[in-house]
Backbone as a chain_set.jsonl record, in Angstrom:
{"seq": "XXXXXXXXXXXXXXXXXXXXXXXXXXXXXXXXXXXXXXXXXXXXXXXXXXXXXXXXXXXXXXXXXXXXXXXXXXXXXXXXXXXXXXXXXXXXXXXXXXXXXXX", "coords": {"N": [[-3.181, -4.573, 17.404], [-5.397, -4.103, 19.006], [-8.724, -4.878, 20.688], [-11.53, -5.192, 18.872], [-14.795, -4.256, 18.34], [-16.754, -5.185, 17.612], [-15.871, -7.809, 18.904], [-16.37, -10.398, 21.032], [-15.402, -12.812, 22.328], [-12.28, -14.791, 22.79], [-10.896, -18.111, 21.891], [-8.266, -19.477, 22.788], [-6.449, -22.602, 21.845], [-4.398, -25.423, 21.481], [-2.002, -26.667, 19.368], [-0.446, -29.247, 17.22], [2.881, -28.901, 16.303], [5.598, -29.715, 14.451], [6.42, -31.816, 15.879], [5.66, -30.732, 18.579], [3.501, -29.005, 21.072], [1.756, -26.359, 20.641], [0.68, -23.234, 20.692], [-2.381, -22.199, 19.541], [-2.37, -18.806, 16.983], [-5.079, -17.864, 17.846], [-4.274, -18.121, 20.467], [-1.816, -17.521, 20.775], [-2.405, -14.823, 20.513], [-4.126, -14.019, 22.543], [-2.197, -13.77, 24.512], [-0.642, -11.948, 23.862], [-2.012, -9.833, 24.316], [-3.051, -9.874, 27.24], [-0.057, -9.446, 28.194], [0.65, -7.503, 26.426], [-1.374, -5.573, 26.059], [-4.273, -4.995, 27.651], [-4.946, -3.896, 30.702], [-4.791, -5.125, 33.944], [-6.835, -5.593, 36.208], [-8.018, -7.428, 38.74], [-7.617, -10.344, 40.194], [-9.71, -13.165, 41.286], [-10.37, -14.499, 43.535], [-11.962, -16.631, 44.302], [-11.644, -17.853, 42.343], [-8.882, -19.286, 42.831], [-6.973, -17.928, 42.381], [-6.904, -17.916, 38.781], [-8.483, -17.213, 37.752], [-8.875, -14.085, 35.627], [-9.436, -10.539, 35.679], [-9.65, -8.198, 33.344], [-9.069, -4.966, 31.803], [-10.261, -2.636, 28.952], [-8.187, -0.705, 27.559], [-8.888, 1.245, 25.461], [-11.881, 0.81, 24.95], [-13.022, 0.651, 27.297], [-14.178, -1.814, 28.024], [-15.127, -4.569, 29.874], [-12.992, -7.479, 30.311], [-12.245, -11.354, 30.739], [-10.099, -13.247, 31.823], [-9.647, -16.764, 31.733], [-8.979, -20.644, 32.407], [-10.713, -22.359, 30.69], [-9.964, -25.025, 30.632], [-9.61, -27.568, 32.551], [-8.997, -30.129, 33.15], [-6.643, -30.241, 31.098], [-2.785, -30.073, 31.398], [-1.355, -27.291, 33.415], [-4.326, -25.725, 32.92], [-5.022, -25.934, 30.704], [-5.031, -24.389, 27.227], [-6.134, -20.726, 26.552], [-9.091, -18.771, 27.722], [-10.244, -15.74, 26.643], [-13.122, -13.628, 27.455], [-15.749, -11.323, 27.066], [-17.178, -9.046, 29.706], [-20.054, -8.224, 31.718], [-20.48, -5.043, 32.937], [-21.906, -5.707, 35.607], [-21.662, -8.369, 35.918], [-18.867, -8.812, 36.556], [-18.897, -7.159, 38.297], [-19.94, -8.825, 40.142], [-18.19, -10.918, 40.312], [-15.852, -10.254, 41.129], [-16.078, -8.041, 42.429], [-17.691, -8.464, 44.557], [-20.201, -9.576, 46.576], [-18.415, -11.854, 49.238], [-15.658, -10.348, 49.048], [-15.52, -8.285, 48.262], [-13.521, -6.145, 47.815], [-12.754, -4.127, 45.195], [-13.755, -1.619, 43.684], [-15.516, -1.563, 40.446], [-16.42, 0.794, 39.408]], "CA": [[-3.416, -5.565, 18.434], [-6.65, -3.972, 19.621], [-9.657, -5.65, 20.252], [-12.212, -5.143, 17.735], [-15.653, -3.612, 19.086], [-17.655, -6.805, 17.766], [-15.253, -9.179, 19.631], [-16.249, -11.102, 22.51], [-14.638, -14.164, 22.939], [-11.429, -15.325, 22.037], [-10.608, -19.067, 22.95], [-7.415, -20.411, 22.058], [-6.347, -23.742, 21.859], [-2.99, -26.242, 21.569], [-1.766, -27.337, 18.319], [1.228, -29.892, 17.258], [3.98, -28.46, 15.378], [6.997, -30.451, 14.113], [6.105, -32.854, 17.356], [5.477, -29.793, 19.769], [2.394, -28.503, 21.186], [2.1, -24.708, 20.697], [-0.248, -22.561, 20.735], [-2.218, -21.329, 17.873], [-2.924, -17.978, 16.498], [-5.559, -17.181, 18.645], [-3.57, -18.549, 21.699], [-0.365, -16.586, 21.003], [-2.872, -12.982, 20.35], [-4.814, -13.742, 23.993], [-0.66, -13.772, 25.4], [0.32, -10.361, 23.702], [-3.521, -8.959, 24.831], [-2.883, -9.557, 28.403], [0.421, -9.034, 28.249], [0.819, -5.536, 26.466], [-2.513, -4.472, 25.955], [-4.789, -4.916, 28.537], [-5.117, -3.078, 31.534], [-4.743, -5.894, 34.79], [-7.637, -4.963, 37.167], [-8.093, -7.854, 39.787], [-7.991, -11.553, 40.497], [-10.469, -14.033, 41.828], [-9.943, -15.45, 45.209], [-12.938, -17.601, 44.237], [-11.106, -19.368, 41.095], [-7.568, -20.037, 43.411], [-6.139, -16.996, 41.664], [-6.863, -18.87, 37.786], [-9.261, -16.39, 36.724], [-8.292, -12.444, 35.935], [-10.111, -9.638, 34.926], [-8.97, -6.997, 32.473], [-10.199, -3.536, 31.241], [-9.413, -2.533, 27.576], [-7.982, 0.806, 28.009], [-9.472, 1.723, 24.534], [-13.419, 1.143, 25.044], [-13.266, 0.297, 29.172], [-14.968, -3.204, 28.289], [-13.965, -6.117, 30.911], [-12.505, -8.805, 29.517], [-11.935, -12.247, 31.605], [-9.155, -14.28, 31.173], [-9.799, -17.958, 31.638], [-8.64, -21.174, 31.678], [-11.519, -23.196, 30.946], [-9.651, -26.506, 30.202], [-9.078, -27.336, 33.927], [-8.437, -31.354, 33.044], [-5.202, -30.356, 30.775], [-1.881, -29.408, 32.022], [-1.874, -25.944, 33.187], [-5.465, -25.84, 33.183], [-5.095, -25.713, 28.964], [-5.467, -23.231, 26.607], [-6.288, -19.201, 27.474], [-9.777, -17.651, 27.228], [-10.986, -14.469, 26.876], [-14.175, -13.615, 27.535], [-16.061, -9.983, 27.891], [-18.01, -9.807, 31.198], [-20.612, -7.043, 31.657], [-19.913, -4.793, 34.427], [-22.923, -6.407, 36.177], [-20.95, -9.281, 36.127], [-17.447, -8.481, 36.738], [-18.469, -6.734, 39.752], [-20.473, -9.835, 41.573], [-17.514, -11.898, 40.84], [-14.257, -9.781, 41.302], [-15.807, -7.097, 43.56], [-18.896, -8.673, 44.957], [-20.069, -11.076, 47.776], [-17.772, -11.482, 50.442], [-14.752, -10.1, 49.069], [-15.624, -6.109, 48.368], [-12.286, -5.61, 47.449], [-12.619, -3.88, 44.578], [-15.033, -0.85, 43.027], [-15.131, -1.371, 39.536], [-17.488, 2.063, 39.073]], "C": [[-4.736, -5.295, 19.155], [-7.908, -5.11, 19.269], [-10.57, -4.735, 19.589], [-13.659, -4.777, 18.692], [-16.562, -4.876, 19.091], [-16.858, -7.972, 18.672], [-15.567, -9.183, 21.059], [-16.169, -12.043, 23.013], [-14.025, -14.087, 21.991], [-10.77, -16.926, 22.986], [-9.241, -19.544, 21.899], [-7.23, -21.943, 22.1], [-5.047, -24.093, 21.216], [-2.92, -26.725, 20.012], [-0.204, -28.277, 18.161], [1.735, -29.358, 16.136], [5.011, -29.031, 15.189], [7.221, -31.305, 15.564], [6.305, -32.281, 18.549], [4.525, -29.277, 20.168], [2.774, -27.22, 21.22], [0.889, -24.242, 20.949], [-1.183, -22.058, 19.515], [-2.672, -20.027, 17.595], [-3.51, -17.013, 17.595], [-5.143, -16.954, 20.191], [-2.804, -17.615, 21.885], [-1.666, -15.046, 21.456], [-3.387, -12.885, 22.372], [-3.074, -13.606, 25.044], [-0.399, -12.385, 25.038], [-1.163, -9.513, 24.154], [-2.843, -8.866, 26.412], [-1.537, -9.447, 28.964], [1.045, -7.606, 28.1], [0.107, -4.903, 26.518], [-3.716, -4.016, 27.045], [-4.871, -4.834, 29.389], [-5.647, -4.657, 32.755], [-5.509, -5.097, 35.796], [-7.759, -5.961, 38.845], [-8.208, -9.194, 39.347], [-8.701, -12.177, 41.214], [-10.232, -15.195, 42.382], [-10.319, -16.543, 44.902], [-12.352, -18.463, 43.543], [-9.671, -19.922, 41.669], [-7.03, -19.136, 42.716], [-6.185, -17.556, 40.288], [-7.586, -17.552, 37.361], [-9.281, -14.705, 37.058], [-8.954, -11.589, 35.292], [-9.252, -8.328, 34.578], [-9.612, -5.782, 31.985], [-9.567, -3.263, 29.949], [-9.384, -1.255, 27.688], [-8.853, 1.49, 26.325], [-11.411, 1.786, 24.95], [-13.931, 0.91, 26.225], [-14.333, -0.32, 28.701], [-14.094, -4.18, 29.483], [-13.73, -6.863, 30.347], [-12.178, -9.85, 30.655], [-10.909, -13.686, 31.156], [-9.529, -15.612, 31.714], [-9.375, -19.019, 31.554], [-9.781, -22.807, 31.586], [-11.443, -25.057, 30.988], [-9.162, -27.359, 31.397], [-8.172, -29.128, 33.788], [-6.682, -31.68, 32.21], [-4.244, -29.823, 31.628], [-2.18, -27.62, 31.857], [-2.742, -24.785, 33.017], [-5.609, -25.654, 31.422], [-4.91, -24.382, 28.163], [-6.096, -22.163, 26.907], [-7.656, -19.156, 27.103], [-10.165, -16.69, 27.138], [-11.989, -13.915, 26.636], [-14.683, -11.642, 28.132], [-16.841, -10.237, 28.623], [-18.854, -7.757, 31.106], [-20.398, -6.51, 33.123], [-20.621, -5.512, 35.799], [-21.891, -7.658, 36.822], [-19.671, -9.647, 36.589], [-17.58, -7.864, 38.513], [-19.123, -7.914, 40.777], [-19.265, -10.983, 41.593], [-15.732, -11.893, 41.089], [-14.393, -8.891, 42.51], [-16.994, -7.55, 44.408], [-18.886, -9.917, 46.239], [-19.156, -10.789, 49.124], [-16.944, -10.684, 50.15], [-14.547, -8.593, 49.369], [-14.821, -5.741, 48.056], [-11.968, -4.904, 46.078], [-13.664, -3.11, 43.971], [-15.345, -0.367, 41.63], [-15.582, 0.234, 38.752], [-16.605, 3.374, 38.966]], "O": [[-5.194, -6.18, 19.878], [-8.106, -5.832, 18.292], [-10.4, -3.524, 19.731], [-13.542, -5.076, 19.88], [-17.009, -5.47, 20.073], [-17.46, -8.982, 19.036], [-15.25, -8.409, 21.963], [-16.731, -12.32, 24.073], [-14.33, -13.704, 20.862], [-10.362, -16.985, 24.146], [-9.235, -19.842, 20.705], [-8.241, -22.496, 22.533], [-4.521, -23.269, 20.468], [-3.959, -27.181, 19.534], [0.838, -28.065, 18.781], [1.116, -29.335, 15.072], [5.706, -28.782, 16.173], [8.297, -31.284, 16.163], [6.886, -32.836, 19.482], [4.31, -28.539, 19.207], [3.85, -26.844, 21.684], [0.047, -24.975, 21.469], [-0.636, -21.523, 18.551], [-3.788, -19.965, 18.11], [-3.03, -16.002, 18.106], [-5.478, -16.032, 20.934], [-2.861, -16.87, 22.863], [-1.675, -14.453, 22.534], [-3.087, -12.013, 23.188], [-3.088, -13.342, 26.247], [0.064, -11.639, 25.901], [-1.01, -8.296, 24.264], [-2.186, -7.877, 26.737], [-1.522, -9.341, 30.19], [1.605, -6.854, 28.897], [0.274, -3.738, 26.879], [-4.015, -2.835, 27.224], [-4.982, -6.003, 29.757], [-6.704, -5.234, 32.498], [-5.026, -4.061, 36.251], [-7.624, -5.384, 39.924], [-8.784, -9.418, 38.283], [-8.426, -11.786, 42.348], [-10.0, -16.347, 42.016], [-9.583, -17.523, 45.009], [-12.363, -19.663, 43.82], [-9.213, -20.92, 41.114], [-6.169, -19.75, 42.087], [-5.043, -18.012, 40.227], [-7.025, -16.883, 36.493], [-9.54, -14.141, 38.121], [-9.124, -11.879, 34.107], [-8.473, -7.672, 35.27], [-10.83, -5.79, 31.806], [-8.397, -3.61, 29.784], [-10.41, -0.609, 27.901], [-9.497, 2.51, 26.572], [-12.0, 2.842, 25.18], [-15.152, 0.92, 26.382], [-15.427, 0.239, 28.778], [-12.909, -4.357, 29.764], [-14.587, -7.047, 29.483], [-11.787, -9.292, 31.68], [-11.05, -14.68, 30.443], [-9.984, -15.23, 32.792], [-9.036, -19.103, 30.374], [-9.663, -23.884, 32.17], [-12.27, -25.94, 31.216], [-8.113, -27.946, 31.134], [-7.032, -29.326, 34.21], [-5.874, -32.589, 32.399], [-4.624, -29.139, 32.578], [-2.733, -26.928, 31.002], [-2.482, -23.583, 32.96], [-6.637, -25.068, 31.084], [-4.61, -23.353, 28.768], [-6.931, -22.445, 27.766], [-7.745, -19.536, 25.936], [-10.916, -16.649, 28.112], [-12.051, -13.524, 25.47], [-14.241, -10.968, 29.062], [-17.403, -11.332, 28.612], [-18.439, -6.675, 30.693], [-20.212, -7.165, 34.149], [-19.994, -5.801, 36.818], [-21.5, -7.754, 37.985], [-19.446, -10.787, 36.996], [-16.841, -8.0, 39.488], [-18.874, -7.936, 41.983], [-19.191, -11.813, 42.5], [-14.845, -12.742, 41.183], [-13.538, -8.757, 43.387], [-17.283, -6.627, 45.171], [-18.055, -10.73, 46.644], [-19.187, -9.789, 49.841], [-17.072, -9.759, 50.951], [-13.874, -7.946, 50.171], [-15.005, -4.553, 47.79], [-10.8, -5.077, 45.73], [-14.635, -3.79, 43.639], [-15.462, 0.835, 41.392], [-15.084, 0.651, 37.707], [-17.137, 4.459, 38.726]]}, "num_chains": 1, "name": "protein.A"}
């Protein structure tokens, strides 16, 4: 279930199955990632609590969960995105909030 050292994005997306929307493939893997594998670091006030950052306990990359589809139900399909620490810290620990020292 690990991520892969080249991987940095995974976007899933909705599929119909026997007249059901599911998930596919990549959908289900981004559910068992931030469910068993990845290390829950902090949420973003800024996105209404929607967007979460993760650490991969194997190579301490960030990862950003996502849901960029804001017009479907649920805001759509998951993504996951790596974020450089640069980045992770102006928008999880940065600015007003401070709440958090990713270092």
């Amino acid at each position: 279930m690990a991520l892969k050292p080249e991987e940095k994005e995974l976007i899933g997306n909705w599929v119909v199955q026997s007249g059901r929307v599911v998930g596919d493939d990549v959908e289900q893997r981004i559910g068992e990632l931030v469910d068993q594998y990845l290390e829950k670091v902090a949420v973003s006030p800024a996105s209404g609590g929607w967007d979460t950052l993760y650490r991969d306990p194997q190579d301490g990359r960030y990862w950003e969960l996502t849901y960029p589809r804001s017009e479907m139900h649920g805001g759509g399909p998951r993504q996951l995105t790596v974020l450089s620490l640069e980045a992770a810290e102006e928008k999880y620990a940065g600015g007003e909030t401070g709440f958090l020292d990713l270092r």
